[in-house]
N, CA, C and O of each residue as an XYZ file, in Angstrom:
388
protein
N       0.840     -1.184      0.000
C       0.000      0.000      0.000
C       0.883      1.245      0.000
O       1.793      1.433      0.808
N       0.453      2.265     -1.203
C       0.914      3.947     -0.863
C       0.893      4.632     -0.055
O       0.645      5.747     -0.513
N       1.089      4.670      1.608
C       0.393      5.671      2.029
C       0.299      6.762      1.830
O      -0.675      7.493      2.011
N       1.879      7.130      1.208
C       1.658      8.901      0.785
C       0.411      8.967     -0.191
O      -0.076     10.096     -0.140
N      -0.195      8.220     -0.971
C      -1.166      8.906     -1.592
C      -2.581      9.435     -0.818
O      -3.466     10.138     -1.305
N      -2.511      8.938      0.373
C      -3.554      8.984      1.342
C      -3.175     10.335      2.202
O      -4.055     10.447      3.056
N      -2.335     11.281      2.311
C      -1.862     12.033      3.097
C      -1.716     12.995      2.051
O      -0.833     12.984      1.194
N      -3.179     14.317      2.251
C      -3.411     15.531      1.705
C      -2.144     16.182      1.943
O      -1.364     16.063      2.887
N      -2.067     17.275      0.343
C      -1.144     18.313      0.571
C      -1.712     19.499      0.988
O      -2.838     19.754      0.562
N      -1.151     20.304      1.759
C      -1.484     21.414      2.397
C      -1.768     21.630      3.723
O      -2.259     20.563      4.093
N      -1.745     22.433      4.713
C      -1.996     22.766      6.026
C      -3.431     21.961      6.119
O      -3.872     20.918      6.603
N      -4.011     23.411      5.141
C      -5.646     23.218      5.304
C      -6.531     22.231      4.935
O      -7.728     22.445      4.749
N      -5.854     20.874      4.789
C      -6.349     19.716      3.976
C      -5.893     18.827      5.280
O      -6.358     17.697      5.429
N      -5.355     19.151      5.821
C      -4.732     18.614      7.666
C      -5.576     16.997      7.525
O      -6.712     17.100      7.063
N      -5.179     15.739      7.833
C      -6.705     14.410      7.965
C      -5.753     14.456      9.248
O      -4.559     14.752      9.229
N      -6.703     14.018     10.641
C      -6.220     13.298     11.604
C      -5.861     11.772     11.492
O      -6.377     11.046     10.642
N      -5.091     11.413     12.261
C      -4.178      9.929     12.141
C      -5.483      8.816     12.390
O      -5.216      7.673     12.018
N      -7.060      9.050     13.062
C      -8.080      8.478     12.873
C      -8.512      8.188     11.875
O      -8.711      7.056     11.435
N      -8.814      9.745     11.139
C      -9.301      9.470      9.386
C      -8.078      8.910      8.423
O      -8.258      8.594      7.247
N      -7.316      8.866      8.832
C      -5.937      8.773      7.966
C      -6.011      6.875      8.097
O      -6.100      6.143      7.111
N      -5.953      6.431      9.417
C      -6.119      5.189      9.183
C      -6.928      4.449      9.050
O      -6.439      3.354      8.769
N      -8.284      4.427      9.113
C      -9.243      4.129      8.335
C      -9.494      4.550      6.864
O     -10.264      3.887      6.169
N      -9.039      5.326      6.520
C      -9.087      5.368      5.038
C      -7.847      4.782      3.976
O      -7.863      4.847      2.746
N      -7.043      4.339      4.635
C      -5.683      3.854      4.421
C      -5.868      2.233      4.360
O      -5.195      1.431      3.714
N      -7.071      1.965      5.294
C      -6.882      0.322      5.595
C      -6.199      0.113      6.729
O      -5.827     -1.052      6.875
N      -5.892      0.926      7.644
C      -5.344      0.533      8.695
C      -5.707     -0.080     10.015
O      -6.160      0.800     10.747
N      -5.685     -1.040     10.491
C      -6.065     -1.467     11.603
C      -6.018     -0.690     12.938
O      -6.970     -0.811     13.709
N      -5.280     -0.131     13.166
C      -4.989      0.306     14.365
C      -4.000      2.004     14.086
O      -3.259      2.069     13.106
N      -4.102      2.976     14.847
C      -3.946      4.636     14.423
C      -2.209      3.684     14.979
O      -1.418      3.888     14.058
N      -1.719      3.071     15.769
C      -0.569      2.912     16.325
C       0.625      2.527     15.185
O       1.761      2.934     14.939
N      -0.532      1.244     14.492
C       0.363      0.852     13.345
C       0.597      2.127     12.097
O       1.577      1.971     11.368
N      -0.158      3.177     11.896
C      -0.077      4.309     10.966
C       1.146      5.100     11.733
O       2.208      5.434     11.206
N       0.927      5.224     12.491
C       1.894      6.010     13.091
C       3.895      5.558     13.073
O       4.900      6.269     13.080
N       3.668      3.997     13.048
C       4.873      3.589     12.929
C       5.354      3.424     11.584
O       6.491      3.144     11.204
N       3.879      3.732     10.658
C       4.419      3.767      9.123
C       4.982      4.819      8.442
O       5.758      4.798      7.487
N       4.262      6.204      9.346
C       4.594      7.288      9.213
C       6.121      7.693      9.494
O       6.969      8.425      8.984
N       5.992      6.704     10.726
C       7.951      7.380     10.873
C       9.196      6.874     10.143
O      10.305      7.362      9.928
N       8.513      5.536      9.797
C       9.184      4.890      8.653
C       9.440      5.541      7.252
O      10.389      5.655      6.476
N       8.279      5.866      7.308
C       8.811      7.110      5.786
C       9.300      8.184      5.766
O       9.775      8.625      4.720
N       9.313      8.986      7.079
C      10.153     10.047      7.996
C      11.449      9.788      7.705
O      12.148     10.436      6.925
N      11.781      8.797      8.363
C      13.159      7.966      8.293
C      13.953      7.919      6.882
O      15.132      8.029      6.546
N      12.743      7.704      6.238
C      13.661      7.847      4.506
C      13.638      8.327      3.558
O      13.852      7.855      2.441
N      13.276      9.721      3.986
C      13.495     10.480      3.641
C      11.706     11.289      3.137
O      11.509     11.992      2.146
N      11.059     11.032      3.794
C       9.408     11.235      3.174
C       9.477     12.906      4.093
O      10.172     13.032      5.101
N       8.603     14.103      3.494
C       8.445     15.331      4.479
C       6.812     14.576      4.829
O       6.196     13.844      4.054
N       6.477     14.903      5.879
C       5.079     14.573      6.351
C       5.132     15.655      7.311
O       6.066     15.837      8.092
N       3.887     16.503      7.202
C       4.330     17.348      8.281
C       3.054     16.801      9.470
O       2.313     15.851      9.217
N       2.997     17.488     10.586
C       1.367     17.312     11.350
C       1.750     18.458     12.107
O       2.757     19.090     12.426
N      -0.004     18.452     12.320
C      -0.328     19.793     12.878
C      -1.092     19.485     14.234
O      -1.365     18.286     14.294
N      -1.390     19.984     15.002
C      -1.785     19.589     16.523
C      -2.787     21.035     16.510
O      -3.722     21.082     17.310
N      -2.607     21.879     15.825
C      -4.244     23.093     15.946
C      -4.935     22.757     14.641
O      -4.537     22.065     13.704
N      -6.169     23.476     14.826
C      -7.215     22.871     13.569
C      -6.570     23.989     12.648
O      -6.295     25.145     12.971
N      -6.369     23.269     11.230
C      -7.213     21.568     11.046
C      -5.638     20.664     11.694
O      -4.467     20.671     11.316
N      -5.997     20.320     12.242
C      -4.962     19.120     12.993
C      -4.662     17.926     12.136
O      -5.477     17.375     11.397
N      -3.460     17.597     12.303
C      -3.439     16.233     11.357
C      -2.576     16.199     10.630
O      -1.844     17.182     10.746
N      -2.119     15.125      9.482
C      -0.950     14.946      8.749
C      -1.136     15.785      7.572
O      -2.286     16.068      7.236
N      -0.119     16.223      6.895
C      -0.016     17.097      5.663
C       1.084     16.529      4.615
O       1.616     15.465      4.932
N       1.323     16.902      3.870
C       1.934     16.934      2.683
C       2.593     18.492      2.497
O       1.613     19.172      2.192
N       3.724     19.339      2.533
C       3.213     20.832      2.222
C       3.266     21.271      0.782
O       3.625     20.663     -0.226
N       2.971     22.063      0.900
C       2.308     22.423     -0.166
C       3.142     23.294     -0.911
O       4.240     23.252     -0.356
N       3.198     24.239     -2.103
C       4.005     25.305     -2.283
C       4.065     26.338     -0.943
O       5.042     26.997     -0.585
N       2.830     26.285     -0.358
C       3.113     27.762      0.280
C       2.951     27.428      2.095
O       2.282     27.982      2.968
N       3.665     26.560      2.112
C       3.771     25.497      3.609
C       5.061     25.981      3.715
O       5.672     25.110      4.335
N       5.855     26.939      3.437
C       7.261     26.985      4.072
C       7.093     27.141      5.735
O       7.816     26.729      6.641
N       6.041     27.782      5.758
C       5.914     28.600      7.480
C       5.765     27.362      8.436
O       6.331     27.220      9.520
N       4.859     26.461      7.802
C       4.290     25.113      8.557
C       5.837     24.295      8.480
O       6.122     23.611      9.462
N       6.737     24.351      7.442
C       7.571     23.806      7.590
C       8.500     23.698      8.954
O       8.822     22.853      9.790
N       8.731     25.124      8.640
C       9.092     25.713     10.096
C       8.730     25.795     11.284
O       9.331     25.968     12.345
N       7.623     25.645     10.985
C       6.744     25.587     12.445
C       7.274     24.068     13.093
O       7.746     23.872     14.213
N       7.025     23.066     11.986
C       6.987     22.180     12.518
C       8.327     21.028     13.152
O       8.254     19.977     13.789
N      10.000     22.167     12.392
C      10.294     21.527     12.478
C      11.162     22.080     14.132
O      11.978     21.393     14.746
N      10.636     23.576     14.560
C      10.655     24.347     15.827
C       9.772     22.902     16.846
O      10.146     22.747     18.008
N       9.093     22.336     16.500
C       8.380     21.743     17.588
C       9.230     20.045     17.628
O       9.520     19.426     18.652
N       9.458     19.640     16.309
C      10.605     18.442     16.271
C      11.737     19.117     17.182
O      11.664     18.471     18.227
N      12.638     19.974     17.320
C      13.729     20.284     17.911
C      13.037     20.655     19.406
O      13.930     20.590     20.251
N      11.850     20.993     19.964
C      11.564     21.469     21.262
C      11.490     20.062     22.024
O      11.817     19.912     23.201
N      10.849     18.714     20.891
C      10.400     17.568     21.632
C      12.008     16.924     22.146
O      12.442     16.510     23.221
N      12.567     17.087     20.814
C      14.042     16.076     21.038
C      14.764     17.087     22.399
O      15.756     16.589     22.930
N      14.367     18.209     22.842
C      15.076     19.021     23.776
C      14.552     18.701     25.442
O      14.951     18.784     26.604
N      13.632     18.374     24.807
C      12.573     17.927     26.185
C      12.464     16.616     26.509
O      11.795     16.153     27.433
N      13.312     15.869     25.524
C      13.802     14.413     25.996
C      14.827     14.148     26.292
O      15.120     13.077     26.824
N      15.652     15.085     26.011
C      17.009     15.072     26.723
C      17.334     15.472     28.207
O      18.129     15.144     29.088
N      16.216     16.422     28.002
C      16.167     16.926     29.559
C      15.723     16.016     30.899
O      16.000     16.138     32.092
N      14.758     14.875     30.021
C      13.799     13.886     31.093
C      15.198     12.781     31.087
O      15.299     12.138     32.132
N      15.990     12.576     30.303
C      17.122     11.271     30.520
C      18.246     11.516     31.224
O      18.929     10.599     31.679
N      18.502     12.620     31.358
C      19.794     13.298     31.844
C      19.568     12.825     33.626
O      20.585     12.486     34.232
N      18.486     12.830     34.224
C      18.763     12.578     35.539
C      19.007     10.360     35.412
O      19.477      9.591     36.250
N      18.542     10.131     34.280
C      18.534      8.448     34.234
C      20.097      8.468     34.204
O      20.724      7.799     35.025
N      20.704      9.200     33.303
C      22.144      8.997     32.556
C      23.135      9.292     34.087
O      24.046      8.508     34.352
N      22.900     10.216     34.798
C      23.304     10.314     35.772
C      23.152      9.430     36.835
O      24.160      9.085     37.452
N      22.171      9.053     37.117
C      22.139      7.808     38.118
C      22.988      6.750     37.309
O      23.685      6.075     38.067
N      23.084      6.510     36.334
C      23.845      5.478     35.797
C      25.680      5.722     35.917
O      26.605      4.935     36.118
N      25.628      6.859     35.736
C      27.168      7.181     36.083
C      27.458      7.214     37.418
O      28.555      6.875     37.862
N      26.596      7.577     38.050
C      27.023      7.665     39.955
C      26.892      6.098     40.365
O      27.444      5.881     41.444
N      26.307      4.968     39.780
C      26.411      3.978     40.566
C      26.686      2.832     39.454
O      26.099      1.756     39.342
N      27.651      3.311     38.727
C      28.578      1.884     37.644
C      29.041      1.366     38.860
O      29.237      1.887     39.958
N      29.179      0.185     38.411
C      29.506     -1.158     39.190
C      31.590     -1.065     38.901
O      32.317     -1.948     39.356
């Protein structure tokens, strides 16, 4: 199956990962989601949006801003997971065997 053909271009064409996997054939929004990052991974742009219209995109010619937007919120998440491991990474260094 294509999924990119199932994943509108544009902001305003936004499908949530609900409508996205039911219209895809998907069993479960979990398994879409791991397909999604799979094509992330190699190179696919997919953008998503979390305000209405919420949901996965394609951008469009005039998506530079969403580009950006979205990729300000990729760099805030990976910043905010570094921050939650750093006390794990540390307990691991204070009590090596």
């Amino acid at each position: 199956m294509d999924l990119m053909k199932y994943i509108p271009v544009g902001r305003k064409n936004a499908i949530t990962a609900e409508i996205l996997a039911a219209r895809a054939g998907y069993r479960s929004v979990r398994a879409l989601m791991q397909d999604i990052h799979n094509l992330r991974a190699n190179g696919k742009l997919i953008l998503s949006a979390t305000e209405r219209p919420q949901g996965y995109f394609i951008p469009g010619a005039d998506d530079k801003e969403e580009v950006r937007h979205f990729l300000c919120s990729m760099r805030s998440r990976i910043n905010k997971i570094e921050v939650a491991a750093r006390p794990a990474e540390q307990y691991l260094k204070n009590n090596s065997i």
